[in-house]
C-alpha positions in Angstrom: 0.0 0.0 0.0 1.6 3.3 -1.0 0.2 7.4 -0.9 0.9 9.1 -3.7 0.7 13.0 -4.5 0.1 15.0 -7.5 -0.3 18.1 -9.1 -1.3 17.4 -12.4 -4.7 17.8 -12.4 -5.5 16.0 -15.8 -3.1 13.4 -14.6 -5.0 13.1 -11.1 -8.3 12.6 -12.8 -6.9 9.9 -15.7 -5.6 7.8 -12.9 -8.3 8.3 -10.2 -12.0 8.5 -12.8 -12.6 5.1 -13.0 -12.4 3.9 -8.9 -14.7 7.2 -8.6 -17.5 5.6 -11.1 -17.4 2.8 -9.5 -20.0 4.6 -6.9 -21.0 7.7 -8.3 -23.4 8.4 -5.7 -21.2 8.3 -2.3 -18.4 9.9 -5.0 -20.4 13.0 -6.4 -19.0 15.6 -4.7 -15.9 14.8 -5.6 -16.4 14.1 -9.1 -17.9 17.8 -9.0 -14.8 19.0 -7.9 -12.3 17.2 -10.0 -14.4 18.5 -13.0 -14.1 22.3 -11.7 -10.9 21.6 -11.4 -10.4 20.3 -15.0 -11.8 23.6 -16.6 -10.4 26.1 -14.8 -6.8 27.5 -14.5 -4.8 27.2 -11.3 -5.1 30.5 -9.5 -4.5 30.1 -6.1 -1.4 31.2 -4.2 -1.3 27.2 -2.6 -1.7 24.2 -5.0 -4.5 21.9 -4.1 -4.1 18.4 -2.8 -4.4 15.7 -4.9 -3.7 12.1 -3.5 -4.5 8.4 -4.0 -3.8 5.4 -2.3 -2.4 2.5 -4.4 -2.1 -1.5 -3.7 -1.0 -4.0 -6.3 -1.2 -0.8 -8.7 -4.6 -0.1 -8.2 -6.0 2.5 -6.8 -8.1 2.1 -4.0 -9.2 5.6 -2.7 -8.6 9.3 -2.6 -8.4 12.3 -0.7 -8.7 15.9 -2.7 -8.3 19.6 -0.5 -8.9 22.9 -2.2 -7.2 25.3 0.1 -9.6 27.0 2.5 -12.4 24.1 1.9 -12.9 21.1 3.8 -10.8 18.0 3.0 -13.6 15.4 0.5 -12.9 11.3 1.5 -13.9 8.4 -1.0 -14.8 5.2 0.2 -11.3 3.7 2.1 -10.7 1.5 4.6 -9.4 2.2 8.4 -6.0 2.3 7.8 -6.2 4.2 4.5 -8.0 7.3 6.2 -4.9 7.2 9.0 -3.0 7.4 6.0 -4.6 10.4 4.7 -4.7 12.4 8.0 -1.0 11.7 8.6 0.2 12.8 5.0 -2.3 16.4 4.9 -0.6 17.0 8.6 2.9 16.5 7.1 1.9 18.7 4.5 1.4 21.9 6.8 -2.3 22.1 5.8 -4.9 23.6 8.2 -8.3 22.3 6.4 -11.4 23.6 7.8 -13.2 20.7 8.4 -13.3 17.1 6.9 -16.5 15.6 4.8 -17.3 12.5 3.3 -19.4 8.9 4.2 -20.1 8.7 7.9 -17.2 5.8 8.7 -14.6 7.4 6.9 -15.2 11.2 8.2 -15.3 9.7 11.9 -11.7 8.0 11.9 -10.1 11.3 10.1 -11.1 13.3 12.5 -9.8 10.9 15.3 -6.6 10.8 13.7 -6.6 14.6 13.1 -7.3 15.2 16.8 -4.8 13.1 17.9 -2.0 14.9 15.0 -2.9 18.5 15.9 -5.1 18.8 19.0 -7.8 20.9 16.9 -11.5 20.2 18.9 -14.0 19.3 15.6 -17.8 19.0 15.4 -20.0 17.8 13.5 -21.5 20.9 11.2 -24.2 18.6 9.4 -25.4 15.2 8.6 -26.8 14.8 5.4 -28.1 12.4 2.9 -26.8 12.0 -0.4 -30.2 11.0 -3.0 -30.2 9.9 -6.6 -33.1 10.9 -9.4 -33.2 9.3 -12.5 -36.7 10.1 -13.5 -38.8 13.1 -12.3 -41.5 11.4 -11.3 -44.3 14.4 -10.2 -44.9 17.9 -11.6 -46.8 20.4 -9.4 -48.4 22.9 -11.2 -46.7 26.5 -9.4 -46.9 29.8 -10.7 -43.5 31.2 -12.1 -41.0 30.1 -14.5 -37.3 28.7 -14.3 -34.3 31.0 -15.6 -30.4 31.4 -16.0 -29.0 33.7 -13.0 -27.4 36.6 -15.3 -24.8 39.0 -14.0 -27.9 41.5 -13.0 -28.7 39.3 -10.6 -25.5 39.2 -8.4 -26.2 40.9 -5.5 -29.1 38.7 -4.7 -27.8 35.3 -5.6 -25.1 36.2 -3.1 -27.2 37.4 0.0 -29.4 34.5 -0.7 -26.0 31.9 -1.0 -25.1 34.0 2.5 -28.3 33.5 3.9 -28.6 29.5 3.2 -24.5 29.2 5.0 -25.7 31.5 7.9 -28.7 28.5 8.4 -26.7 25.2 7.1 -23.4 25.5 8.9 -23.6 29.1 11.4 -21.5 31.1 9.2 -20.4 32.1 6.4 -18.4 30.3 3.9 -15.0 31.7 3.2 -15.5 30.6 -0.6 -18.8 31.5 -1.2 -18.4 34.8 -3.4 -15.8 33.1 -5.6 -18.3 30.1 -5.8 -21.3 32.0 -7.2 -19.0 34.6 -9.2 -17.8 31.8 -10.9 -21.0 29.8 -11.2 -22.8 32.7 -12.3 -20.3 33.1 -15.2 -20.6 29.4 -16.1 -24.5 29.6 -16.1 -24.6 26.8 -13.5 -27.4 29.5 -10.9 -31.2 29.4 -11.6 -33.6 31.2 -9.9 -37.6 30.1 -9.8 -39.4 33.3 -11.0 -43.3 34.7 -9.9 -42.8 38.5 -11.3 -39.6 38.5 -9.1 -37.0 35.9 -8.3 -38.4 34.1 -5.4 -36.0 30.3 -5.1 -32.8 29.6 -6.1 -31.1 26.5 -6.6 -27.7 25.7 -8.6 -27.3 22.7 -11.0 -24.5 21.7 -13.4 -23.2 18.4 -14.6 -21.0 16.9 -12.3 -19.9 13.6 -13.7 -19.8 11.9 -16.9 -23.4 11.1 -17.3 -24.6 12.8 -14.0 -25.7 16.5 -13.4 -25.1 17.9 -9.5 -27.9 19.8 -8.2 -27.1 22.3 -5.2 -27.7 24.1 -2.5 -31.0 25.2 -2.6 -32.6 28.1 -1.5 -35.8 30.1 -0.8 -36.4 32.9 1.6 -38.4 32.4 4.5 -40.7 35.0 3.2 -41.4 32.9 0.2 -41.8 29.6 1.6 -44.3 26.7 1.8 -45.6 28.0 -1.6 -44.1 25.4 -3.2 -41.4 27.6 -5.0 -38.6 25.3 -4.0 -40.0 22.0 -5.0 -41.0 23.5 -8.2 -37.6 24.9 -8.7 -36.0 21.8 -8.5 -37.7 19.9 -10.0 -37.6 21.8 -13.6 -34.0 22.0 -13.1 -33.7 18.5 -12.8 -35.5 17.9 -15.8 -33.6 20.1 -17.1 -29.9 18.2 -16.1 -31.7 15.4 -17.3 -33.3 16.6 -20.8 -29.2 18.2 -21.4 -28.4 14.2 -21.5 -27.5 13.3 -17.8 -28.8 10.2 -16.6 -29.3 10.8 -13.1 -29.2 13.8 -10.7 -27.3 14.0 -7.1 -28.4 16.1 -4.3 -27.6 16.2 -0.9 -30.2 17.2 2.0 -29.9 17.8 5.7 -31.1 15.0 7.9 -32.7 17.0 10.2 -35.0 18.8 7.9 -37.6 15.7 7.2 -40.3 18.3 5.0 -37.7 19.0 2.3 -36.6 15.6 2.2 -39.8 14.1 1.9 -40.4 16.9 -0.9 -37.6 15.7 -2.7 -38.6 12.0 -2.2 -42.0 12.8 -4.1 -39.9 14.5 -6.9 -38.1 11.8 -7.6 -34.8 11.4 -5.5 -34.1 8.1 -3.6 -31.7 7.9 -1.0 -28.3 6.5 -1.4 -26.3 6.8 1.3 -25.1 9.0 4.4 -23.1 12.4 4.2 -21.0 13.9 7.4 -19.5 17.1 7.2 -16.8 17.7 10.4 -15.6 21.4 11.0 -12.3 21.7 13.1 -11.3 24.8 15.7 -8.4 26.6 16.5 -6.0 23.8 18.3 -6.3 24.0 22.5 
């Protein structure tokens, strides 16, 4: 069993694709992010890391950190997460938190603790669901568009707002995140004479489109805005030729996942996202 590092991005996603496909539903995020990665150019001061785990010259799981996000986990084993806390430590890397399928997310942080003495909790549990078919349309008034560049100002408060009430706080990335979605045409909003949900969808794997986070002010809630916004943007991931749609939900909110259920979305597995402190 050896760790390997890289910074060839193209090079990183030849080698590592095909263990990734293997379980595109626990692996979606990080498909997402290897495919950001992909089109755009390197323009951050620190290099992100890019790492796999080989045995027998297979590869057999990876670990990806954008600098300021949390560290993303694929399936591994005990001793490959270990592995993976050890070598980001080594590296001088001060992740904010840690995400990925329950198992794997609980022994990095153990390992993490025990390496840096950071105190970490648990900022959500979520589940990761599936749609491969929308299955319900509920008639709502409004219409789906693109997010333009007019619309700035409020996509951002609104991507503020949904951090502020998913994790507490801000997001450090958040304004580069919508700046660059926004410019890639990835933001729609749900429209009744003004824009009244928002929700962002893009394609996040070979033959799967990503959809999220959504979000609708509470001023415009339980009107049905949200489901119907999501569900013509899946349609829509799916008409653009993706065969299934991933979305992740919190746990603790039981109407919206039951909304989505009725959509269309099955549940796949279990998402935990760890945030770490400042070290005691």
């Amino acid at each position: 069993m050896k760790l390997y590092q890289g910074q060839n991005i193209q090079r990183f996603c030849d080698r590592t694709y095909d263990v990734l496909l293997q379980s595109q539903a626990e692996h979606n995020l990080l498909l997402a992010i290897l495919q950001t990665l992909e089109r755009r150019s390197q323009t951050d001061d620190a290099l992100p890391y890019l790492a796999w785990i080989e045995e027998n010259q297979a590869v057999q799981s990876i670990a990806v950190h954008i600098p300021r996000r949390n560290v993303v986990l694929s399936k591994m084993s005990e001793v490959e997460t270990a592995l993976f806390a050890e070598d980001i430590s080594r590296s001088g890397r001060w992740p904010p938190g840690v995400a990925g399928l329950p198992d794997e997310v609980q022994i990095f942080v153990q390992t993490w603790q025990q390496l840096t003495q950071q105190p970490a909790w648990v900022a959500m549990e979520m589940y990761v669901h599936q749609l491969t078919q929308v299955k319900s349309i509920v008639p709502c008034r409004g219409r789906l568009r693109v997010a333009e560049s007019c619309d700035r100002n409020q996509v951002l408060a609104w991507s503020q707002a949904f951090d502020q009430e998913a994790f507490g706080q801000v997001q450090a990335w958040t304004e580069q995140v919508v700046d660059r979605q926004l410019q890639q045409e990835n933001i729609y909003l749900w429209e009744d004479d003004k824009p009244v949900s928002m929700a962002m969808g893009r394609g996040s794997t070979p033959g799967g489109g990503h959809l999220g986070p959504v979000y609708t002010p509470p001023e415009y809630r339980r009107q049905g805005y949200a489901t119907a916004c999501v569900t013509a943007l899946s349609q829509r991931l799916l008409d653009q030729g993706h065969s299934s749609c991933f979305l992740f939900t919190d746990q603790a909110n039981s109407t919206s996942n039951h909304i989505y259920q009725a959509i269309g979305y099955q549940r796949r597995c279990d998402w935990l996202d760890y945030r770490f402190g400042k070290p005691n």
